[in-house]
Structures are given as C-alpha cells and as structure tokens.
C-alpha positions in Angstrom: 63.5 46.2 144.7 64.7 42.4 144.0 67.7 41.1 146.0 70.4 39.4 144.8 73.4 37.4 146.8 76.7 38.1 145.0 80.4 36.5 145.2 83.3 38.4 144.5 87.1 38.7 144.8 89.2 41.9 146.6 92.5 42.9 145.1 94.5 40.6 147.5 92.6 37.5 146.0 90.4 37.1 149.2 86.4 35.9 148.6 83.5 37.9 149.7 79.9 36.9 149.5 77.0 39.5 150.7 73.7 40.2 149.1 72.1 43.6 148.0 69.5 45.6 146.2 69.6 46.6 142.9 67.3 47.0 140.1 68.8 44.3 137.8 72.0 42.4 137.7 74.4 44.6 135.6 73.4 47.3 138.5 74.7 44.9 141.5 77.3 43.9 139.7 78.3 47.7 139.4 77.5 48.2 143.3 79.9 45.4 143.9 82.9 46.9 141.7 82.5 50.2 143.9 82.9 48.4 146.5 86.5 47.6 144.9 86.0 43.8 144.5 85.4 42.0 141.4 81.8 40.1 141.0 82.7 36.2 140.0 78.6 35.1 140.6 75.4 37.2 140.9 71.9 35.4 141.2 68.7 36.7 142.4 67.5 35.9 145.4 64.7 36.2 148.5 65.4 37.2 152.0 64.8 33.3 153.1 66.8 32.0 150.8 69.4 34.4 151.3 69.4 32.9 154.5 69.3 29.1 153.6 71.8 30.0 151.2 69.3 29.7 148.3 68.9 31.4 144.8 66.5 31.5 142.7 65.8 32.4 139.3 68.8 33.3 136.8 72.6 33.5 137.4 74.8 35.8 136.2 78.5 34.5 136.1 81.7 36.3 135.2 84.9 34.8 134.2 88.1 36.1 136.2 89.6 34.9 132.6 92.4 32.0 132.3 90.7 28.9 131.0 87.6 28.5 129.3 86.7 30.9 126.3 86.3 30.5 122.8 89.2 29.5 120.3 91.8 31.4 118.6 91.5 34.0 116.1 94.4 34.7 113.5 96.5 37.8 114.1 96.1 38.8 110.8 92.3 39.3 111.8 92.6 40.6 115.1 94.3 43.3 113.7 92.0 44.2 111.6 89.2 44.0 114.7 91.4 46.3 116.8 92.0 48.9 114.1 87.9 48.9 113.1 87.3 49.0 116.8 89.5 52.5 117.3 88.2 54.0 114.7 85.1 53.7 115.8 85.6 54.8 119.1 87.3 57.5 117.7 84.2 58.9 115.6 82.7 58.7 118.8 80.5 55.6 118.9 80.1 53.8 122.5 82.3 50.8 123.0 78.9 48.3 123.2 77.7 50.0 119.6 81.0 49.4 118.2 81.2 45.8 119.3 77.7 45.0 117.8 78.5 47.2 114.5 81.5 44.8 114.3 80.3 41.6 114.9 77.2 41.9 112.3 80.0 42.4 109.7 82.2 40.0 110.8 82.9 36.7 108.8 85.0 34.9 110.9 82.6 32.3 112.7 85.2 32.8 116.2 86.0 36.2 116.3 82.2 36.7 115.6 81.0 34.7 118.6 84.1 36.4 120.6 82.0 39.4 119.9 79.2 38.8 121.2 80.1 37.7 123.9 82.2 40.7 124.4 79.0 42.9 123.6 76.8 40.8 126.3 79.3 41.3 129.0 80.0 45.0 128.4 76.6 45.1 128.1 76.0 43.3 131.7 78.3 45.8 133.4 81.7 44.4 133.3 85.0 46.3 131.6 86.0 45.2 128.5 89.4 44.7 130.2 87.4 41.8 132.0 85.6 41.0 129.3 88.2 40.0 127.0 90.1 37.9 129.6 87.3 35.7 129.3 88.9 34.7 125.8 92.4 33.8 126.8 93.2 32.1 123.3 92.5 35.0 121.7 93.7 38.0 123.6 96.9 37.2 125.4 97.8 39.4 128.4 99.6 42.2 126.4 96.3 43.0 124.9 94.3 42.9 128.1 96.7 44.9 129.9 97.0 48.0 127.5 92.8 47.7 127.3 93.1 48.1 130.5 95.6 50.9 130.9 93.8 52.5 128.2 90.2 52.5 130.1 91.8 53.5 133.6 93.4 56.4 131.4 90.4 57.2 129.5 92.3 57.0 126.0 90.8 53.6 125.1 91.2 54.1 121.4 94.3 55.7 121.7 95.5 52.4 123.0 93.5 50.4 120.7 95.4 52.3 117.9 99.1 51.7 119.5 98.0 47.9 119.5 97.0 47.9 116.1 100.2 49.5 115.2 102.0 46.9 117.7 100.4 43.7 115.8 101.1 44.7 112.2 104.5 46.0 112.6 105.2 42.4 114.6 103.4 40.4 112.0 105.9 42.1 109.1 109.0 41.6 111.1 107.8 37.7 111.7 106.9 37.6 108.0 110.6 38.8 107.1 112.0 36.5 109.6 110.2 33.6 108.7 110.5 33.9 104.9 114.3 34.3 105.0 114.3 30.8 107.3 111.9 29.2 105.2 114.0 29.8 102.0 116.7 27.3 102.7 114.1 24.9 104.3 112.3 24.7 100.5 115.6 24.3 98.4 116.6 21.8 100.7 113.7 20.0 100.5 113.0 20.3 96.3 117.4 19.3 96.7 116.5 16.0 98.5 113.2 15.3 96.4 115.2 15.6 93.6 118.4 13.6 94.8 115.9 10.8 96.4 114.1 10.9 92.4 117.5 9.9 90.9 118.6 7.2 92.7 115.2 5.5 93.4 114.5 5.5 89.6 117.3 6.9 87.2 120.4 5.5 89.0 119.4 2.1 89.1 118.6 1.9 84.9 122.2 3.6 84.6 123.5 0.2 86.8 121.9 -2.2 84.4 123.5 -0.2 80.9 126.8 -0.3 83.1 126.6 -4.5 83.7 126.1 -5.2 80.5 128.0 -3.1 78.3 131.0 -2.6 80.8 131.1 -6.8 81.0 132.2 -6.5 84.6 134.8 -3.9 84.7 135.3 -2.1 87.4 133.4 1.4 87.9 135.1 5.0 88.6 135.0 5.4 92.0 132.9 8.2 92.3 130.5 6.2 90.0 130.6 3.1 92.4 129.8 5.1 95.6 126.8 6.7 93.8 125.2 2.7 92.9 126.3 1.5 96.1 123.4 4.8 97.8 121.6 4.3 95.0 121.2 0.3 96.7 121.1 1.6 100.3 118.2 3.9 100.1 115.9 1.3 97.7 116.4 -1.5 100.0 115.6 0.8 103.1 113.5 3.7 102.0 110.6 2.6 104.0 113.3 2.3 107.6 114.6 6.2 106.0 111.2 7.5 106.1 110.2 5.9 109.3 113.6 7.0 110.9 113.5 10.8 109.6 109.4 10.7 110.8 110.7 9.4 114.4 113.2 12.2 114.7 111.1 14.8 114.1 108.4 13.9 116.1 111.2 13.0 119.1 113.0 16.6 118.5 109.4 18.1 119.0 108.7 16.4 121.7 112.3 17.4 123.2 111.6 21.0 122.5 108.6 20.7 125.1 111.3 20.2 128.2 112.6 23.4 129.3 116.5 22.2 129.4 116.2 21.0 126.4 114.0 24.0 125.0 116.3 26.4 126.5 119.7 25.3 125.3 117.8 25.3 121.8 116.6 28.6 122.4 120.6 29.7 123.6 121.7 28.1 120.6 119.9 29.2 117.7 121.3 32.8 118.6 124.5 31.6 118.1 123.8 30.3 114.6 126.0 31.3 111.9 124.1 33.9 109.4 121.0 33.2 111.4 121.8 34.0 115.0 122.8 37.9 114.5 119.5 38.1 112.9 117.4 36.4 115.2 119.4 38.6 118.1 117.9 41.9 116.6 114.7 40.3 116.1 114.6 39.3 119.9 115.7 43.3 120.7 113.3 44.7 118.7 110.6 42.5 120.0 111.4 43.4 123.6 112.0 46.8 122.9 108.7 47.5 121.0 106.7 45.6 123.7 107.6 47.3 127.0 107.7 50.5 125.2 104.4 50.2 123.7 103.2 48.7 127.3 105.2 51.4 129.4 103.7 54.2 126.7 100.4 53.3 127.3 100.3 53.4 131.2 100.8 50.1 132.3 103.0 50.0 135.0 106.9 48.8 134.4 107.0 45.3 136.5 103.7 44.6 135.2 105.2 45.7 131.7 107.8 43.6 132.3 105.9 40.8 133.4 104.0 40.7 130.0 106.9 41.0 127.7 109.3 38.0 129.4 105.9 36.2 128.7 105.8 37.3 125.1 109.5 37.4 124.5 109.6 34.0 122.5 112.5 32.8 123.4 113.2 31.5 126.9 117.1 33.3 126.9 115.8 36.8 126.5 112.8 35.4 128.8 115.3 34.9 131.6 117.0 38.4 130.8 113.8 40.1 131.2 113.2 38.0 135.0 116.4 39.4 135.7 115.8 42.5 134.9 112.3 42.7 136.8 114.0 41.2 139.5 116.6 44.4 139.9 113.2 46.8 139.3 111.2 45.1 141.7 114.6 46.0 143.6 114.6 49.5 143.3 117.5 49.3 141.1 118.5 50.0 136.9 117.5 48.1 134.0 120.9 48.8 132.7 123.2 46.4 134.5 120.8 43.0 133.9 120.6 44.0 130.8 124.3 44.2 130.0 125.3 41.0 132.3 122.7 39.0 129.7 124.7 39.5 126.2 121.8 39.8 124.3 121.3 43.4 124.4 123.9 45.6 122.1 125.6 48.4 124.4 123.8 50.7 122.2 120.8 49.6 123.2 121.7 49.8 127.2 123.0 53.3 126.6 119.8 54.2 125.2 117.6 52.7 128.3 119.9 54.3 130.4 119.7 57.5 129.3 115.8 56.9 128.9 116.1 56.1 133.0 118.0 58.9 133.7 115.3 62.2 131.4 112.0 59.7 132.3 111.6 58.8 128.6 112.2 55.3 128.8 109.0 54.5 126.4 110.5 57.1 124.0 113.7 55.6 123.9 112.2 51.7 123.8 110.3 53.2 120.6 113.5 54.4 119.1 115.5 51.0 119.7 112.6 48.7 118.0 112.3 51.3 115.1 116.6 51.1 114.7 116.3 47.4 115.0 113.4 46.6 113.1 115.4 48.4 110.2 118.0 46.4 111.1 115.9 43.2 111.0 114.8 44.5 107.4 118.7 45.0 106.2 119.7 41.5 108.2 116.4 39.9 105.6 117.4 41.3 103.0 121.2 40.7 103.1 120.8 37.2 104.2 118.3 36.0 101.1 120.6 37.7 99.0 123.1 35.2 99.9 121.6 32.3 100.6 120.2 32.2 96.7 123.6 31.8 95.2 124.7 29.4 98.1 121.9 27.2 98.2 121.9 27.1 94.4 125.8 25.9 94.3 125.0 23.5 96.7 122.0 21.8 94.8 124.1 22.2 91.5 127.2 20.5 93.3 125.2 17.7 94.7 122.9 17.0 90.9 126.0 17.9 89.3 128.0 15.0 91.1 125.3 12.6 90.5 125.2 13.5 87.1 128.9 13.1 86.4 129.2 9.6 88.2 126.6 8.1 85.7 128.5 10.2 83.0 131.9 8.7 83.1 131.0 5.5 82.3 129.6 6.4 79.2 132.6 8.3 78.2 134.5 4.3 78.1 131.7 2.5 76.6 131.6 5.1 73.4 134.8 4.7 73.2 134.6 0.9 73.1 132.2 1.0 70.9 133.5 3.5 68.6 137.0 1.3 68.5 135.1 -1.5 67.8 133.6 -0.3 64.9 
C-alpha cells in the first residue's frame, strides 16, 4: 500500500506532519480528517524519503481558503447556482453529480471554472464547506458558514434553499434602495447637463443680440448675473471639470480611511428622507442575516461574527461588536442593542422576547419580514416625492435661465415697436 507524508492543521491552529498508508490520496486525506485535523499538503512518498524528508511523485494541496481563488461571480448568478444546486440535492442527486450537472450547463466562464474546481475537490475528499473557501471572492463567509452548518446538520439543501431565499430577497431590497438613490442622482445630472448646455452655447448668442440692440444699456439684474456664469464657466470649464474629477476621486479615496469612512457611514443615517430609510434597510439586513445564520445551526457568536462583517455599514458593524462582546459575556443582546440607537425598541422587544421562549431565529425572521415591508413602503413613498421635487427644482433652475434671457427682449420689442 503506497505511503504518503501529509501536513495538517488541528482546531487550535497548531501544524502536524506524519505519514501513513492509504490506497490513494483522497483516502489519506480522509484518514487525516478522522484524526480531527484538517490536511493543508498530501504527497506520496517512500519510507527513505519519508525519512530525508523527501516526496515523490504528485502533490495534493488544499487551500485553508482566504486568498488565492478564482474571481468574482455576480449575485444575480450565484443565486441562480445555489437554487439549481438544492434542487438537485433535493431530487436526490449526490453533491459531486450535481456540481458536474451544473458546471456543463453553465455559461459563465468564472462560475464554470469555480465548478470545477469545486467538483475536483469534493471529489478528492474534502467538504464542500472547504471547498468553497478556496474561492473567497465568490463565496463570502456567510455562505461558507451555513454550507457548513448545513453538512454538520445533514440538511445541506435545506440550507442551500434558505440561502437562495437569503440572496434574492437582499438583491430586491438593494434594488429598491438603490433605484430610489439613483433617481435624484440622474435628474441632477440631465439638470446640470442641461444648465452647463445653455450657458456654454445659448447664453452667450443671447449676450451678443443684447450688445447690440440694447446699445449699452444696462441689463436686469437677474439677466446680468446669468452672463456674468455664463463667462465664468466658458473661460474655466476645463479647471471645473478637472476640479469636480479631483473631488471625486479625493472623496473616494477619503472613504477608504476608517474615521473618515465611519463618520460617513454615521452620517448618511441621519440624512433627511434618506436616513430613516437606509436605518430599516440596515435592521432588516441584520435581522435577516443572523436569523437566517442562527436558523440554520451556526452558532450565535460565530453568527454574529459573520453579519458585523456583512452589515455594510461600519455603525451597525460596531453595534453588532458590541453586541457579541456582551454574548461572548454571557449576557443579552437587548441592552447593546438599545444603547446603539439604531435598532427601533420594537425591534429589541422582539429579540428579547425571542431570548427569553428560545425563538430568537423565529423572531429575527419576523423583524426582516416587518422591515423589509417597511423598506418597500419607505421606496415607494420616497420616489413618490422626490418626482415632483426634483422636477420643481429643474423647472426653477431652466425656468430662471430662461426668464433672464427673456426680459431683455421684452425692452427691445418695445423699442423697436416704438420706433416704428
């Protein structure tokens, strides 16, 4: 029977090496997992060289996951992948049939090679936990996690489905969310293209009619302050641009330092219209997470772990710390939660009380199904009046243009029809 020298890592972190016998790698690799540690290198070897510390032949290697991997895969798709894959799991296909079922079908070129190598590792002997940790980029820990809960349990698809679920209801709340923020970013936008249109081009003909048929009287004041932009942003366009390009780029690059990234963070949930929005977003985010995590076996610090990581914003990512920190302590969610003035006291009555009868994932599921409702209404109420608002605005700003190059016209018709 050939021998093969393995590496491998115990719960506490601490490296082992040994060798053994097995009939193939995936089998050693299995020996050394009932053994409780986790194989990082396997490679065939000979009794000498075991010795000498020598290998020979191939290597087996697994990835402990964190770096490396292939690229991302949109969450549209991954959806998709994890639905497909509990289904069939469900109709009773093995997990390594289901993988290669999926990845001949598959027309993304990423998720495709993610496959595959999914399939070869399975295949080698290693979880699909494990396996997908290997792809960082495109499983995030949440994922891996509940896989994970969901093979210790033995109710792998059932997790598969609650993930599936998980990803499309997030994707519609982020589509609501991000649809009502775009809305006022495109006006704006069409309200400046527009405004920059008139005085680059129209404004400045309006100036020449007004020199010579006004012979040098003076200009309505409101017509005046409209020529004298009009000048301004032609003879420094080209500084504008470069100065509005600048800002963004420096605001970007801002938003990568934590103090400044977390006083943003603090602050947009404190923005009028926007904030209250966003604030039931961030709840129902949270509350959907750990409940979905908590539901599906994995354990609550862990849970918790994974969804200050996932929060998306770094003030409900320090409210979650906290509240780990009083778990890890033995002690409530409840009173973290409430020092934090995120969470309604509707929504810490309900933990509490989920605490108290052990249905906390029950209760977390109720919360994100209230506020993602909420989230909807918020949407809905908010496009509803931004339209008129931003409409008044880009009518008051054309409409003032407009008017300036207007009254000048009014006192050269009537010049010219006293003249004739």
């Amino acid at each position: 029977m050939p021998l093969f020298a393995y590496t491998a890592v115990d719960a506490q972190g601490k490296t082992h090496q040994g060798t053994l016998e097995a009939n193939n790698a995936s089998d050693a690799a299995l020996a050394v997992k009932k053994k409780g540690q986790f194989p990082t290198n396997i490679a065939e070897t000979t009794a000498d060289a075991a010795g000498k510390g020598k290998k020979k032949g191939f290597s087996l290697n697994f990835s402990l996951g964190g770096g490396g991997g292939t690229g991302k895969v949109p969450a549209k798709i991954l959806t998709i992948f994890t639905r497909q894959l509990s289904t069939l799991i469900s109709a009773g296909l093995p997990l390594l049939r289901s993988l290669r079922t999926l990845g001949k079908q598959e027309k993304n070129p990423n998720l495709k090679k993610i496959m595959s190598g999914l399939a070869e590792s399975v295949e080698g002997g290693t979880t699909f936990s494990e396996a997908l940790s290997q792809h960082p980029k495109a499983f995030n820990k949440l994922y891996v996690n509940m896989v994970k809960a969901g093979e210790l349990g033995g109710v792998l698809e059932v997790v598969l489905t609650r993930l599936a679920e998980f990803a499309e209801k997030s994707q519609r709340i982020k589509g609501k969310v991000t649809s009502a923020m775009v809305y006022p970013l495109v006006v704006l936008t069409i309200a400046v293209g527009i405004v920059t249109f008139l005085m680059l081009f129209i404004v400045p003909k309006f100036e020449a009619i007004f020199k010579d048929m006004l012979g040098g009287r003076p200009l309505p004041f409101i017509t005046q302050a409209v020529m004298d932009l009009s000048r301004f942003i032609q003879g420094n366009f080209i500084l504008i641009a470069v100065a509005i390009t600048v800002s963004v780029f420096a605001l970007r690059f801002a938003m990568r330092l934590p103090g400044v990234a977390s006083a943003l963070d603090t602050y947009i949930l404190k923005i009028p219209l926007f904030g209250d929005m966003l604030t039931k977003t961030s709840v129902a985010r949270f509350s959907r997470t750990l409940g979905t995590l908590v539901s599906s076996g994995v354990p609550i610090l862990q849970a918790l772990q994974i969804t200050r990581d996932t929060a998306g914003n770094l003030r409900v990512s320090g409210a979650v710390e906290s509240i780990h920190d009083n778990v890890k302590e033995g002690e409530s969610m409840v009173s973290p939660m409430e020092a934090s003035g995120i969470f309604p006291p509707m929504v810490v009555s309900m933990v509490q009380v989920g605490e108290e009868t052990g249905q906390l994932p029950d209760m977390l599921t109720k919360v994100a199904d209230v506020f993602e409702e909420e989230v909807d209404n918020a949407v809905a109420g908010l496009t509803s009046m931004l339209e008129p608002i931003m409409i008044v605005m880009l009518a008051l700003v054309v409409g003032t243009i407009v008017v300036a190059l207007f009254l000048p016209l009014i006192t050269i018709i009537q010049d010219l029809t006293g003249g004739a």
